[in-house]
C-alpha positions as CSV (number, residue, x, y, z in Angstrom):
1,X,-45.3,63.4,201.9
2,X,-49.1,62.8,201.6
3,X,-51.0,66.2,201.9
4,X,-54.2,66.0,204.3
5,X,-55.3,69.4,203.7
6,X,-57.6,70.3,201.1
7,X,-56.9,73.9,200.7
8,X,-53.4,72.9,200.4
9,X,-53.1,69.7,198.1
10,X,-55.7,72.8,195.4
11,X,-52.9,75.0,196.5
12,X,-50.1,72.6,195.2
13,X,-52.3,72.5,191.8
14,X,-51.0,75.6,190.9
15,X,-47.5,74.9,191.9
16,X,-47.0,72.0,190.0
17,X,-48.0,73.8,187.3
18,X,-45.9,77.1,187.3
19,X,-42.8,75.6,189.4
20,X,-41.6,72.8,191.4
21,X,-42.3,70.4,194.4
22,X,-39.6,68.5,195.7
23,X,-41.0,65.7,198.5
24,X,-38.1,65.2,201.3
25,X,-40.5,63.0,203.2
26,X,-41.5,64.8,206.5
27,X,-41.8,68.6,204.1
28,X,-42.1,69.7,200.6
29,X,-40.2,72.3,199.2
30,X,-41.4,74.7,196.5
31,X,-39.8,76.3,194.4
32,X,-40.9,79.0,191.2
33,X,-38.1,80.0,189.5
34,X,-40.0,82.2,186.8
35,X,-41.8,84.3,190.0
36,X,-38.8,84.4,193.3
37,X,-40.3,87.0,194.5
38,X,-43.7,85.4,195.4
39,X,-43.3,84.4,198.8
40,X,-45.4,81.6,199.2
41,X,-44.3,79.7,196.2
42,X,-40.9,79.4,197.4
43,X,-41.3,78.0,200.9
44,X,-41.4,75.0,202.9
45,X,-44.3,73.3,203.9
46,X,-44.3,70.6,206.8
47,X,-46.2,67.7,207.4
48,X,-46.2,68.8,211.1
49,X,-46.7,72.2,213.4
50,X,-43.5,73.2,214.7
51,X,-41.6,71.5,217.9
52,X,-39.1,72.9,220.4
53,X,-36.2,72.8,218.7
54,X,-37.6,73.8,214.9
55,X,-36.6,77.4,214.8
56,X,-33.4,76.5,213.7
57,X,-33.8,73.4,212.1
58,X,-36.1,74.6,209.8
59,X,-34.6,78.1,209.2
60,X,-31.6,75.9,208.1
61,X,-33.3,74.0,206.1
62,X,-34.6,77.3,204.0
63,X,-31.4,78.3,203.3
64,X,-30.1,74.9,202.0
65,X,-33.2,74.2,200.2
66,X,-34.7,78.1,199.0
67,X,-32.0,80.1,199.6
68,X,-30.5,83.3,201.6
69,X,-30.0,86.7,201.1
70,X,-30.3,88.8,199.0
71,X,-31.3,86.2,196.5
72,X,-33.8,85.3,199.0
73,X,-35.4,88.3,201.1
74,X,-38.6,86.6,202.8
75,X,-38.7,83.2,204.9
76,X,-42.1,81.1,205.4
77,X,-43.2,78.5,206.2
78,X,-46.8,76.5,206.4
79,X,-47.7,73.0,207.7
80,X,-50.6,70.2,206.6
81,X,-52.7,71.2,209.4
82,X,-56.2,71.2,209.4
83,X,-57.7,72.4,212.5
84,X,-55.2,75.2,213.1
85,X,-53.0,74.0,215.6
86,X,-49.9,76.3,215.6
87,X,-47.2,73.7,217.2
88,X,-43.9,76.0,219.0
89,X,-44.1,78.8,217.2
90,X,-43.0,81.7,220.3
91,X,-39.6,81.7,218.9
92,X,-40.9,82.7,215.4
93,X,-43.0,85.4,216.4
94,X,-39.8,86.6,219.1
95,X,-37.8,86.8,215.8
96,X,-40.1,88.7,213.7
97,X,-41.8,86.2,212.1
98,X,-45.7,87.1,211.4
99,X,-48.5,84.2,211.7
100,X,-51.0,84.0,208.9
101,X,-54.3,82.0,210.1
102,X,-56.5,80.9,207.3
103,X,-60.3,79.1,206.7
104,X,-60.8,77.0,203.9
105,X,-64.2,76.6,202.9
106,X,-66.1,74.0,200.4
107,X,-69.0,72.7,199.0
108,X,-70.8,70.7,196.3
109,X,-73.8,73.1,195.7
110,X,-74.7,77.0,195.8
111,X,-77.7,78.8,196.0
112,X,-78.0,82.9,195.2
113,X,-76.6,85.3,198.0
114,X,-79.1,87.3,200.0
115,X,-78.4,90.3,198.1
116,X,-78.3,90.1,194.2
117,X,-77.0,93.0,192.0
118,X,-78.8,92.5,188.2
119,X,-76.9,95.5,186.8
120,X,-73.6,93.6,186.5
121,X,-72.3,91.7,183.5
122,X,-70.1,88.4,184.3
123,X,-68.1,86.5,181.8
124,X,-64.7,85.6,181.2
125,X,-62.0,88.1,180.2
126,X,-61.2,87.9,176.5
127,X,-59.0,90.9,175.7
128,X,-55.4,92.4,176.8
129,X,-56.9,95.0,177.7
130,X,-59.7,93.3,180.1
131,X,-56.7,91.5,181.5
132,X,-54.2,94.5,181.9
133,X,-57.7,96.2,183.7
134,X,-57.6,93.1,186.3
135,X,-54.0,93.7,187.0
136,X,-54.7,97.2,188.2
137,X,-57.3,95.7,190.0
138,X,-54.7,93.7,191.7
139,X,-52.3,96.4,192.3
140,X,-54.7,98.6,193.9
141,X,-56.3,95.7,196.0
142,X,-53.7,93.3,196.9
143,X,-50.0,95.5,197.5
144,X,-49.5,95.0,200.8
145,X,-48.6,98.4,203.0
146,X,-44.8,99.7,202.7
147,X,-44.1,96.9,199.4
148,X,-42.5,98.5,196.6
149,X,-44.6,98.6,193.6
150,X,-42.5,98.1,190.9
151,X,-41.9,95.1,192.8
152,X,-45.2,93.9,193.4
153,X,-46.2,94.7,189.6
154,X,-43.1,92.4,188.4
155,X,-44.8,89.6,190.8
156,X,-48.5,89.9,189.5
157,X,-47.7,90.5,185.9
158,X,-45.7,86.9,186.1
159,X,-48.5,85.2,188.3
160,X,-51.4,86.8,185.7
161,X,-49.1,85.0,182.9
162,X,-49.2,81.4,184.6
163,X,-53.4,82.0,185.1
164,X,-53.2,82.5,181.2
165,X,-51.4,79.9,180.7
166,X,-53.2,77.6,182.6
167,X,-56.6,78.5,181.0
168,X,-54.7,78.1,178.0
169,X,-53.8,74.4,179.1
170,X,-57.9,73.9,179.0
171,X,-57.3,74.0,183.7
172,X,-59.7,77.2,183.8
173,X,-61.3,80.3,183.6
174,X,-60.7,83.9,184.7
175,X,-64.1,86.0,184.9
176,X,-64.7,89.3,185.5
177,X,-68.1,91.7,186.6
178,X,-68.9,94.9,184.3
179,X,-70.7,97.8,185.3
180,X,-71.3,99.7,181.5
181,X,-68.0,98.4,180.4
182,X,-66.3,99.0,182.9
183,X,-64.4,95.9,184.9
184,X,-65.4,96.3,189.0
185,X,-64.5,92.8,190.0
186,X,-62.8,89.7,189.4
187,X,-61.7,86.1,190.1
188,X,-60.6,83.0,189.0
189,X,-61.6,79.3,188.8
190,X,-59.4,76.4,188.0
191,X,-60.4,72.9,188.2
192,X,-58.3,69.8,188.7
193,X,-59.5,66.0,189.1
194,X,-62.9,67.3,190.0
195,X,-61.6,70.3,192.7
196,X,-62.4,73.6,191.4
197,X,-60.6,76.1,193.6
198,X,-61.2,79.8,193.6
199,X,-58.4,82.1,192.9
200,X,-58.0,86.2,193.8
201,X,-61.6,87.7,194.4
202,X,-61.4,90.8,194.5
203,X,-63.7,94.0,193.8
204,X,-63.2,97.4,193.5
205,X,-63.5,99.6,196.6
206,X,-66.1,102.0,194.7
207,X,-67.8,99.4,193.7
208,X,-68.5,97.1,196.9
209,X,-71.9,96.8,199.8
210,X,-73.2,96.6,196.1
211,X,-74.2,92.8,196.3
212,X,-71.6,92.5,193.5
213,X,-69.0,89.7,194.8
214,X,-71.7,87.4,196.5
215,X,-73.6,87.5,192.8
216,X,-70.4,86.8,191.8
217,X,-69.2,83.9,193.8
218,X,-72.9,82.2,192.8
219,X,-72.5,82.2,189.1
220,X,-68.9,81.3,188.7
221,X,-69.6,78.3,191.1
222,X,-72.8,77.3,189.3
223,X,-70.7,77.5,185.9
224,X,-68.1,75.5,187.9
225,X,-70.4,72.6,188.8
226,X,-72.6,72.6,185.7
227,X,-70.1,73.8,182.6
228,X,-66.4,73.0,184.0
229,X,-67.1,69.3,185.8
230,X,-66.2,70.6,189.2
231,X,-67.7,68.6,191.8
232,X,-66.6,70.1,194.8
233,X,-65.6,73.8,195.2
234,X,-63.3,75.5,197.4
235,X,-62.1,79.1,198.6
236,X,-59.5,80.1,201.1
237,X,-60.1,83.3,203.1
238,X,-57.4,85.0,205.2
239,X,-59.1,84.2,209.2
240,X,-60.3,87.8,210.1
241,X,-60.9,88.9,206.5
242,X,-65.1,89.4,206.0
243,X,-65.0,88.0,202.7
244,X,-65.6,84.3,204.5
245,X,-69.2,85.5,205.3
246,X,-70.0,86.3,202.0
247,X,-68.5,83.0,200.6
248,X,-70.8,81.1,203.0
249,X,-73.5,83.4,201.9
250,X,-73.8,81.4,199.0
251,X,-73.5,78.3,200.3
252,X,-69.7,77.7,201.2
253,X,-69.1,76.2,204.8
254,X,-65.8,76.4,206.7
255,X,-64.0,73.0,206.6
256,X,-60.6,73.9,207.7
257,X,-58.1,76.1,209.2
258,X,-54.4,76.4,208.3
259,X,-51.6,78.0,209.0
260,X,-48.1,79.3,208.2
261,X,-45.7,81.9,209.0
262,X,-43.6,84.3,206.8
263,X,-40.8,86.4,207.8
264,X,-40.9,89.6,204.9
């Protein structure tokens, strides 16, 4: 199945490298052993929105090809669209199903966001400790309302180890922003035939209106373009989420929408 979307195929980067992608012609499947419990790394993803008639083919098809409970306690799926289009999807949502609407948004130069914080400090992470910082980050960020934590740590902790191992591999870097030592933001930057897509960017709630993730996005993309041979650059922003504004702030531009839907 030939991928249209670029916010997907950069997505599928980081698949191939921590897991699997098996190509059944009209859908991929993927698969991460090492992390089950990440949702969207063990889904199915469609070369078209959903018909009359997909609810249960495609439910069926998750079983066969992911797996049912309780090895398997979520259900999504996603399809190569690029303008939105959500297809039949009433018999999803009737069955609990919850639609998640994304922009993907790219470009081939930046320029400094209206509001520039000077007092921050942006390099890549270089100790445990830095790193162990950015998973608390995560945690307090990221953990979804009513997910268990323990849970949610078990699923970072194995994600943070792929992003180690891919900068490892020579794929990337992970930088974060200090304020006196201290680590207030973060994100990551992996590149991949000339695609450099931006992973996680996320800053502390204390710490944001500061100017500190839009003087952020800037100078990892500029290191992206001038140090890491990235030619284009792209982000993914969840639909309704204001971080899109600051990404275009900067220079980014809305190219796509996608979509998928996930049953928890």
């Amino acid at each position: 199945m030939k991928v249209r979307s670029l916010g997907i195929r950069t997505d599928l980067a980081f698949q191939r490298f921590g897991g699997e992608i098996v190509d059944r012609g009209s859908y991929l499947v993927l698969l991460t052993p090492s992390n089950p419990g990440y949702r969207w790394d063990n889904m199915l993803l469609f070369a078209d929105p959903p018909g009359e008639g997909d609810f249960e083919r495609w439910r069926h098809l998750f079983a066969r090809e992911v797996g049912i409970p309780p090895e398997v306690d979520h259900m999504v799926f996603a399809w190569d669209t690029v303008d939105g289009e959500t297809g039949y999807v009433r018999p999803f949502l009737d069955a609990g199903f919850e639609l998640d609407k994304s922009v993907v948004l790219s470009t081939d130069a930046v320029h400094p966001a209206p509001k520039v914080n000077d007092d921050i400090a942006i390099r890549p992470l270089q100790t445990d400790a830095e790193w162990r910082a950015a998973l608390e980050l995560d945690a307090v960020l990221c953990r979804e309302e009513g997910e268990e934590e323990a849970g949610y740590r078990t699923f970072i902790e194995r994600k943070m180890a792929q992003y180690r191992e891919m900068i490892a591999a020579g794929m990337g870097r992970w930088f974060g922003a200090f304020v006196e030592g201290k680590l207030v933001a973060d994100m990551g930057l992996f590149v991949e035939d000339g695609i450099g897509r931006f992973q996680s960017v996320k800053t502390h709630p204390a710490y944001r209106r500061r100017g500190i993730c839009g003087t952020m996005v800037h100078d990892v993309a500029r290191r992206g373009l001038e140090e890491m041979e990235a030619q284009t650059l792209v982000m993914i922003a969840d639909a309704g989420y204001h971080a899109a504004r600051i990404y275009e702030s900067v220079g980014f531009e809305p190219t796509e929408r996608i979509v998928g839907i996930e049953r928890k």
